[in-house]
PLY file of the C-alpha trace (Angstrom):
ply
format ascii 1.0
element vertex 77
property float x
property float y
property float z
element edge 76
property int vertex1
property int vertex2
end_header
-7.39 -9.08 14.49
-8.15 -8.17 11.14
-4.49 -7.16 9.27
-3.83 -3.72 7.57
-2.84 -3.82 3.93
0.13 -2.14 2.55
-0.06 -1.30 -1.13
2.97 0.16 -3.21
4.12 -0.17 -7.19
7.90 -1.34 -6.44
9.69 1.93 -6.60
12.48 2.77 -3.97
10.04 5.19 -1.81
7.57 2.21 -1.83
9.98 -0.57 -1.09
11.94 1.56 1.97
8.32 2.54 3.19
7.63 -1.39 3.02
10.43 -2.27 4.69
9.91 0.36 7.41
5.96 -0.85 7.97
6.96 -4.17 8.35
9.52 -3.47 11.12
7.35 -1.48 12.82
3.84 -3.37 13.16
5.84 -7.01 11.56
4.30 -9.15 8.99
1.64 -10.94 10.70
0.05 -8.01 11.20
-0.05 -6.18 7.45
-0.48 -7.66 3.94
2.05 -6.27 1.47
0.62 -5.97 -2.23
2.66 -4.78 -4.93
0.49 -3.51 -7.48
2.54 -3.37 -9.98
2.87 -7.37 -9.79
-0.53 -7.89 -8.82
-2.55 -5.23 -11.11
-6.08 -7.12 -10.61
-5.69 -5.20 -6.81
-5.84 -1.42 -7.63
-9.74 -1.46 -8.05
-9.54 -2.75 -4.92
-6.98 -0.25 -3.38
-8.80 2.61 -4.53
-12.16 1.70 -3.46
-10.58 1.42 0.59
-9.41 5.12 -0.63
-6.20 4.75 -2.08
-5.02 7.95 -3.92
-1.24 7.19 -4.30
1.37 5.04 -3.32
2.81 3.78 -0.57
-0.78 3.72 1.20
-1.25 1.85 4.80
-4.90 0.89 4.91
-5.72 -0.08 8.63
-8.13 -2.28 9.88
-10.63 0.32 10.78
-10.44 1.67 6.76
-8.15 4.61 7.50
-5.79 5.34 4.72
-2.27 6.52 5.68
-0.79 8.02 2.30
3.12 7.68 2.68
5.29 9.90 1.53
4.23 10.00 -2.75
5.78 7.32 -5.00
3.26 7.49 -7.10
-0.29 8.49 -7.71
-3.24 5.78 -8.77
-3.09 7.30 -12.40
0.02 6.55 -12.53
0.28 3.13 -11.54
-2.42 2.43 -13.60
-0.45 3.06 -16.74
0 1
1 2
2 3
3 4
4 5
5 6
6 7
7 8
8 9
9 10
10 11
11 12
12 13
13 14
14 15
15 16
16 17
17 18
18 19
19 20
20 21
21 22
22 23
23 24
24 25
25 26
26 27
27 28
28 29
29 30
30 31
31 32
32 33
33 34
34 35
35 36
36 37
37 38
38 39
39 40
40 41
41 42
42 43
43 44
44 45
45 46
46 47
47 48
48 49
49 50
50 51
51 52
52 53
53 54
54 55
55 56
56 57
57 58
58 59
59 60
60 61
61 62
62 63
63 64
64 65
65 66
66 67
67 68
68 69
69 70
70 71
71 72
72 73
73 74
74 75
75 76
């Protein structure tokens, strides 16, 4: 099964969301990318449809915006 990827910029809405995700569907089953650490992913989030952060992208390509840490113009920065 292909794994959903959680992506989030580090700030406390992000990280309790993270930890939250990972308790409910566990960490085999989602990839956690921080992109404020790994800034060579937000093309990449925002072409599956990411418009803000914390985002759950499933394996089907459905985005799940979480709550709003922050939006994509803002992590940019």
């Amino acid at each position: 099964m292909k794994k959903s990827v959680f992506y989030h910029a580090g700030c406390p809405v992000c990280v309790s969301a993270e930890h939250d995700i990972v308790q409910l569907i566990g960490t085999e089953n989602v990839e956690i990318i921080h992109l404020g650490n790994d800034r060579n992913k937000i093309a990449e989030a925002e072409n599956a449809g990411v418009k803000s952060v914390p985002a759950l992208v499933t394996p089907n390509g459905n985005v799940l915006h979480i709550n709003f840490g922050a939006s994509m113009d803002d992590v940019k920065k």
